[in-house]
C-alpha positions in Angstrom: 0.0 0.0 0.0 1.5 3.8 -0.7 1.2 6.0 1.6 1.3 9.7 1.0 4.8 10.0 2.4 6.2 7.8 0.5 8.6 9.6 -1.7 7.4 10.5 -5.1 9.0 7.5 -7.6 10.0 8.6 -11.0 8.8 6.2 -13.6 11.5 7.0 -17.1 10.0 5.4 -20.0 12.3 6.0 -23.6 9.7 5.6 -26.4 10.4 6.3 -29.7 14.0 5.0 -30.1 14.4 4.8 -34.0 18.0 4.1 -34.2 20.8 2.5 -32.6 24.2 3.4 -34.0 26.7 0.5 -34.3 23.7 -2.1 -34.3 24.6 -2.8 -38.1 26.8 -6.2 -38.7 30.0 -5.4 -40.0 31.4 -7.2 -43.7 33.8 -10.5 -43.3 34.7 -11.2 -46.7 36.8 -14.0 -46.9 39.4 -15.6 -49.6 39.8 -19.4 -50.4 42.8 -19.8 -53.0 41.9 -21.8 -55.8 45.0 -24.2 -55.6 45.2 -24.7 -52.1 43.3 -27.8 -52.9 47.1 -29.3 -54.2 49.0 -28.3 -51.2 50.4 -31.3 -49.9 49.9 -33.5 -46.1 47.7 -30.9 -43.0 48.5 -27.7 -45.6 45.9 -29.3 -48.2 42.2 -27.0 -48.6 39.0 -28.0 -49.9 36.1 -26.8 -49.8 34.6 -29.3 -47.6 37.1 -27.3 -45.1 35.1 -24.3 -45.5 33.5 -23.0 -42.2 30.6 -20.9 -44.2 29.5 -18.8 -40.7 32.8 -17.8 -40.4 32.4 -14.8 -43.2 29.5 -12.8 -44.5 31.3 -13.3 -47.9 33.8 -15.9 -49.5 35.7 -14.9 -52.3 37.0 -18.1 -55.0 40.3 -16.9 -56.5 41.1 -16.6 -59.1 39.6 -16.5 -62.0 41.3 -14.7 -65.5 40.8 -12.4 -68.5 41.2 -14.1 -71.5 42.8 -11.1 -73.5 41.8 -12.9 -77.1 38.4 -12.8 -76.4 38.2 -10.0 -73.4 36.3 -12.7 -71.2 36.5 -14.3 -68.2 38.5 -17.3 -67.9 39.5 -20.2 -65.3 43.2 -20.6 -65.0 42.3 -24.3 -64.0 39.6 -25.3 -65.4 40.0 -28.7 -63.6 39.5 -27.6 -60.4 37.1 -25.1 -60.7 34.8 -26.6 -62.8 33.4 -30.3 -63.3 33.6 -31.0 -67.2 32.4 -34.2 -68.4 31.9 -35.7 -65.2 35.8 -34.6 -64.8 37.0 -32.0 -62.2 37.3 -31.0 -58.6 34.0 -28.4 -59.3 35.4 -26.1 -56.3 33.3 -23.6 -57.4 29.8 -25.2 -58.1 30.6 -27.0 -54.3 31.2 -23.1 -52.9 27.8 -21.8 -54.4 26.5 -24.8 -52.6 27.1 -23.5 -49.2 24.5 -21.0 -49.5 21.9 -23.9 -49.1 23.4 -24.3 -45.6 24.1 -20.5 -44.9 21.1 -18.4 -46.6 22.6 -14.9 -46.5 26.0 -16.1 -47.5 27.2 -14.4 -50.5 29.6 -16.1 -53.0 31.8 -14.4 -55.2 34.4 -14.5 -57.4 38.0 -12.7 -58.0 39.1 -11.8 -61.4 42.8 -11.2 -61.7 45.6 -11.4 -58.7 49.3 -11.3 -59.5 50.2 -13.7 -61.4 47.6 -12.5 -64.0 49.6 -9.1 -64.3 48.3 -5.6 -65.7 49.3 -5.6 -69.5 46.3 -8.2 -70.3 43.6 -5.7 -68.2 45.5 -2.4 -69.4 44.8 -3.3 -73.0 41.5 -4.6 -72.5 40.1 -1.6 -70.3 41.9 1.3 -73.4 39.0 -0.2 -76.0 35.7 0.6 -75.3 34.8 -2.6 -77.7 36.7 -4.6 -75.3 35.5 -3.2 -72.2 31.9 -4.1 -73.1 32.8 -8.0 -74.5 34.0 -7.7 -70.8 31.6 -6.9 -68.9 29.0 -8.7 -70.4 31.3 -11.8 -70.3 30.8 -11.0 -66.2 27.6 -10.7 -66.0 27.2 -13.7 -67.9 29.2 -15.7 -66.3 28.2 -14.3 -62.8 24.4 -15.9 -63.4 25.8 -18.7 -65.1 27.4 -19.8 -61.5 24.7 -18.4 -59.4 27.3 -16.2 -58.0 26.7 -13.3 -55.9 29.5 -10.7 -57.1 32.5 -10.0 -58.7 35.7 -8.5 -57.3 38.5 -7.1 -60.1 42.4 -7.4 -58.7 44.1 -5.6 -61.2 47.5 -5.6 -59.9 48.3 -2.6 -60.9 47.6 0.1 -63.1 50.2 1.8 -64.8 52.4 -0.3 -62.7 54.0 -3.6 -64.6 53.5 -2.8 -67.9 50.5 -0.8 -67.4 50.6 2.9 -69.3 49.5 6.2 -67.8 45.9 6.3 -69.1 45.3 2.8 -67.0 44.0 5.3 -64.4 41.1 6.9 -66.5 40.4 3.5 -68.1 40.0 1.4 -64.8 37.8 3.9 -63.6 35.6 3.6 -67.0 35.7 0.0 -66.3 34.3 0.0 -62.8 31.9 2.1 -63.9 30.5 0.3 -66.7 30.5 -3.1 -64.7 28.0 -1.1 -61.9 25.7 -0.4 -64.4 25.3 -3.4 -66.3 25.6 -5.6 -62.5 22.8 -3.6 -61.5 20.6 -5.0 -64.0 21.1 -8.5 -61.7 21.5 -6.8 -58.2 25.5 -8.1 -58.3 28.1 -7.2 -55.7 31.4 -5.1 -57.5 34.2 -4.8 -55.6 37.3 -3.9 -55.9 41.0 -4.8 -54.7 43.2 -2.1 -53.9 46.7 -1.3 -52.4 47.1 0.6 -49.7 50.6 1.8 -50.8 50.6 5.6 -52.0 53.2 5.5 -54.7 50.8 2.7 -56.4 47.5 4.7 -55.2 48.2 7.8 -56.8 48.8 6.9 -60.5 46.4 4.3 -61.2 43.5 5.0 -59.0 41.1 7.6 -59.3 39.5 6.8 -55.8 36.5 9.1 -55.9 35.5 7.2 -58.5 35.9 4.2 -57.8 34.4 4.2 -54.8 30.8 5.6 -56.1 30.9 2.4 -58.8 31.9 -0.2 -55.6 30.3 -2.2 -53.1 33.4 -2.9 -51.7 37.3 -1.7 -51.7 39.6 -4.8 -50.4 42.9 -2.8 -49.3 45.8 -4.6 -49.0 47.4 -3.7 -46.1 50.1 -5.8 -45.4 53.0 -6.8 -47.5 54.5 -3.6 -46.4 57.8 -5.3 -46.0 58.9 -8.5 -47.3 62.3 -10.9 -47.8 62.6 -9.1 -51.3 63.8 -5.9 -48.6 67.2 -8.0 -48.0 65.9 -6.8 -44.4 64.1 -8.5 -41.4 60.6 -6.1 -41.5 57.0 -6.4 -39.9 54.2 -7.5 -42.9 51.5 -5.4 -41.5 52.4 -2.8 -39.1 49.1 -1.3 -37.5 51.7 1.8 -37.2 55.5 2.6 -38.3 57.6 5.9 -38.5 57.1 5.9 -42.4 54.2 5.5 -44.6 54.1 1.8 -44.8 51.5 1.1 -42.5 47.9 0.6 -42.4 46.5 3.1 -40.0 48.2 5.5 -42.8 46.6 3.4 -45.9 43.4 3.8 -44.8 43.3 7.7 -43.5 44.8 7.9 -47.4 42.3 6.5 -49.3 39.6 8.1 -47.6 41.8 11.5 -48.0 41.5 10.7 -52.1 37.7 10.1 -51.6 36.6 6.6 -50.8 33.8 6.2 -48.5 34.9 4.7 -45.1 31.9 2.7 -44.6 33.0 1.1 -48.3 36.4 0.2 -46.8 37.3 -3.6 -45.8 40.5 -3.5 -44.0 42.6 -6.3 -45.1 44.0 -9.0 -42.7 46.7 -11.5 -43.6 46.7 -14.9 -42.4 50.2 -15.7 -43.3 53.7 -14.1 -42.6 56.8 -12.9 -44.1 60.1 -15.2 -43.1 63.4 -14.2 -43.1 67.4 -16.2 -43.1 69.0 -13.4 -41.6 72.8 -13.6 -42.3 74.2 -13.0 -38.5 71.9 -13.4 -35.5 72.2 -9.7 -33.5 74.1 -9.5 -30.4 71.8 -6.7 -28.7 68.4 -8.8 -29.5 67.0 -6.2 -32.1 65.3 -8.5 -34.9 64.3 -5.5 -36.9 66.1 -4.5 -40.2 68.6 -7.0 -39.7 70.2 -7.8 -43.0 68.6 -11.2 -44.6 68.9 -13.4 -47.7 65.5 -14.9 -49.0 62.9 -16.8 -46.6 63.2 -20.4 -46.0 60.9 -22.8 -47.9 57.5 -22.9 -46.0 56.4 -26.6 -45.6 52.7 -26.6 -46.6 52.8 -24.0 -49.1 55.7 -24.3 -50.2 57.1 -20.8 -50.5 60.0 -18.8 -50.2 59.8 -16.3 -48.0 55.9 -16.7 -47.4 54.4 -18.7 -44.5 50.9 -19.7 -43.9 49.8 -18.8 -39.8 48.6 -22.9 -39.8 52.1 -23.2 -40.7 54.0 -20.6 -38.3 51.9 -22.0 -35.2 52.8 -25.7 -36.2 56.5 -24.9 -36.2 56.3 -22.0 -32.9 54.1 -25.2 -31.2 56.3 -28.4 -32.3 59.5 -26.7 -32.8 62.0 -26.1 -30.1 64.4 -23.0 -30.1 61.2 -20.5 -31.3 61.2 -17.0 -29.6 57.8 -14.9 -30.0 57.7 -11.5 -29.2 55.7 -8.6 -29.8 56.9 -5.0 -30.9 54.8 -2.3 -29.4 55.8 0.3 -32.5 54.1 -1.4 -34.9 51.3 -3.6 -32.6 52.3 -6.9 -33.9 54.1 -10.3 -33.1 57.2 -11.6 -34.7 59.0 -14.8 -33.7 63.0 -16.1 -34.2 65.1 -19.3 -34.0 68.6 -18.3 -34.3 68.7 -17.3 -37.9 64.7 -17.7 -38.9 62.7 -14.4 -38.6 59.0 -15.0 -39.4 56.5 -11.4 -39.0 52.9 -12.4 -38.6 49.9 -11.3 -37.3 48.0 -13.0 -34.6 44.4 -13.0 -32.4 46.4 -10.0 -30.2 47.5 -8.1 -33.4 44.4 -8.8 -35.1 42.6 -7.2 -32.1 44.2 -3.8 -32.7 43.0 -3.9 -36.4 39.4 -4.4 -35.6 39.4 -1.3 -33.3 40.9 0.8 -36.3 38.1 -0.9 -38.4 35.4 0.4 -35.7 37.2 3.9 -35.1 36.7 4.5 -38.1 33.5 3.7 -39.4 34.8 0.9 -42.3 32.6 -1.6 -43.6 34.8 -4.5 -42.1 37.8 -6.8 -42.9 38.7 -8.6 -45.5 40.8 -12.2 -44.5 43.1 -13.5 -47.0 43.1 -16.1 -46.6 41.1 -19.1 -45.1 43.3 -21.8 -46.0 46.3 -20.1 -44.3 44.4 -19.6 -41.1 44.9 -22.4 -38.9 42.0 -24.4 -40.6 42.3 -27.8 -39.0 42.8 -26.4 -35.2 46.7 -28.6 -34.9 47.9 -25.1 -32.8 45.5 -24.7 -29.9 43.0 -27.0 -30.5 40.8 -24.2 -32.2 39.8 -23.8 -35.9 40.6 -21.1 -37.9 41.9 -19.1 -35.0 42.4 -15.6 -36.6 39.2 -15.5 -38.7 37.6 -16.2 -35.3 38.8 -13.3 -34.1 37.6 -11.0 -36.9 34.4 -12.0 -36.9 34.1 -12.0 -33.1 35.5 -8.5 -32.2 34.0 -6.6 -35.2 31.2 -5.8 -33.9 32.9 -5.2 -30.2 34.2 -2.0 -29.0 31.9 0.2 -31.3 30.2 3.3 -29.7 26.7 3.1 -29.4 24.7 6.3 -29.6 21.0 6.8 -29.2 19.1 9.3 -31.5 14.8 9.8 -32.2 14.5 9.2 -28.3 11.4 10.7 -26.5 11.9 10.8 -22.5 8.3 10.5 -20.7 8.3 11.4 -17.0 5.6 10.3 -14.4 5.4 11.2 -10.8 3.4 9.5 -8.9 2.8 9.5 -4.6 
């Protein structure tokens, strides 16, 4: 029973509330390399390794430009496709995990490095070619049942490329927006984040009002090719080569930030150095090429499934973390490998959220540690994207209506 003492109690009631800032899931779009699938003993992918709620989008790479023709093209034809009741069909078994996943969207890439520029910089100078091209997209897109189409022209004007690569790309983009839109398609794009590359050959306004997405790059900052120990993705360094700076750049030159997907690398950089340093400083120590990587078999590149194997079953390993550029590295007398892990991939995410990108982009899932051997855990680092995205975001209230009652 109240009683007419009783202290008046203030009932707060917050009608109207219309929007809640940072309640929007953030992009994880997701690489599988195409010939992971002929990696040999625990480095072997398939796509029955695929964990499809790991990413919001999975990206099959890659796929070519056949410059006769100016269409797309499969550089294995046996392991995308199934041809006669021949073939791996990778891709046909990607579009499939939709059926298990229904907002999973599955894409394809057209280009990486080995493709080069001189094949897209003479195809995107013609308008005749650029329009066999883009219909040979579309086409092929709802062929597949695919969701999108990212273009990883690496780079123009760079590699053979000429100095009207930069107009002409932008041409492209923008004729493949208008012709995807006829099909609702997903265009993105893949982008360095290093200035000397961004300035020539991208006109960034532009391409960011004909994309869904811009895939930066940001790590291969430094590298065995150096003749130097270096960090592969340093959050922050003393120079430009670093992806805080990347970013801030590209949205300086126009792209939209909540476009951006910050790129995370699931595999490392190694190092021989020549003389182990007497005063323990790893960095920019002089180095001949990286060892051969087991799985993967690369010099100088290392998958993280690979680095965690050797740091967990390998005696003599050192990990340590540099506080300059907020990320691990790890040595055994004359090995040097730079990497990123769930710690370092933490301080990404909050730059993702800080600044209002879209998300992260992963390459790649078959370098993450896929089959759990490290900790016990599958796919460790993608994990950790997809967990922490959507953490540490500011949440702000607007369209809010305060009611007070008093009652006693």
């Amino acid at each position: 029973m109240f009683r007419s003492k009783l202290c008046s109690v203030l009932f707060v009631y917050i009608l109207a509330v219309n929007c809640i800032t940072g309640s929007t899931k953030k992009t994880v779009l997701c690489y599988i390399q195409s010939w992971a699938v002929y990696r040999q003993s625990q480095g072997q992918y398939t796509i029955a390794d695929v964990d499809a709620n790991l990413c919001t989008h999975l990206v099959y790479c890659f796929l070519a430009l056949n410059e006769t023709s100016n269409t797309v093209a499969s550089k294995d034809s046996w392991a995308d496709f199934v041809t006669n009741g021949r073939g791996l069909g990778q891709l046909k078994d990607l579009v499939k995990l939709k059926d298990e996943v229904p907002n999973l969207k599955v894409m394809i890439s057209i280009g990486g490095w080995t493709e080069g520029s001189i094949k897209f910089s003479n195809m995107a100078a013609s308008t005749v070619k650029r329009i066999a091209f883009v219909e040979s997209v579309f086409q092929f897109l709802r062929r597949n049942q695919l969701d999108g189409v990212e273009i990883s022209w690496l780079f123009p004007t760079d590699r053979g490329g000429i100095a009207e690569d930069k107009r002409n790309f932008a041409s492209l983009l923008k004729e493949l927006r208008v012709r995807l839109n006829d099909d609702n398609r997903i265009l993105a794009v893949q982008l360095t984040g290093k200035r000397y590359v961004i300035d020539p050959g991208y006109d960034v306004r532009t391409i960011s009002q004909s994309v869904d997405y811009i895939n930066v790059m940001t790590y291969d900052y430094n590298g065995p090719w150096e003749r130097k120990t270096g960090i592969n993705a340093p959050l922050i360094s003393e120079n430009e080569f670093n992806v805080e700076f990347s970013i801030d750049y590209l949205i300086k030159k126009g792209a939209t930030p909540s476009k951006i997907l910050l790129g995370i690398a699931t595999f490392g950089h190694s190092y021989t150095m020549k003389n182990v340093p007497d005063d323990g400083n790893y960095l920019r120590v002089a180095s001949d090429n990286g060892y051969l990587s087991p799985w993967t078999r690369d010099k100088g590149i290392i998958g993280y499934n690979e680095i965690c194997y050797e740091l967990s079953t390998t005696s003599g390993w050192k990990e340590m973390w540099d506080d300059a550029s907020s990320t691990p590295y790890a040595v055994n007398h004359k090995k040097f490998v730079s990497y990123d892990n769930q710690r370092s991939i933490l301080e990404k995410v909050k730059l993702v959220n800080s600044k209002g990108l879209g998300g992260a982009m992963v390459w790649s899932l078959d370098t993450d540690d896929f089959q759990g051997l490290c900790q016990g855990e599958k796919y460790p680092l993608v994990t950790a994207v997809r967990d922490h995205l959507n953490k540490d975001r500011p949440i702000t209230i607007s369209n809010v209506t305060i009611v007070s009652h008093q009652y006693g």
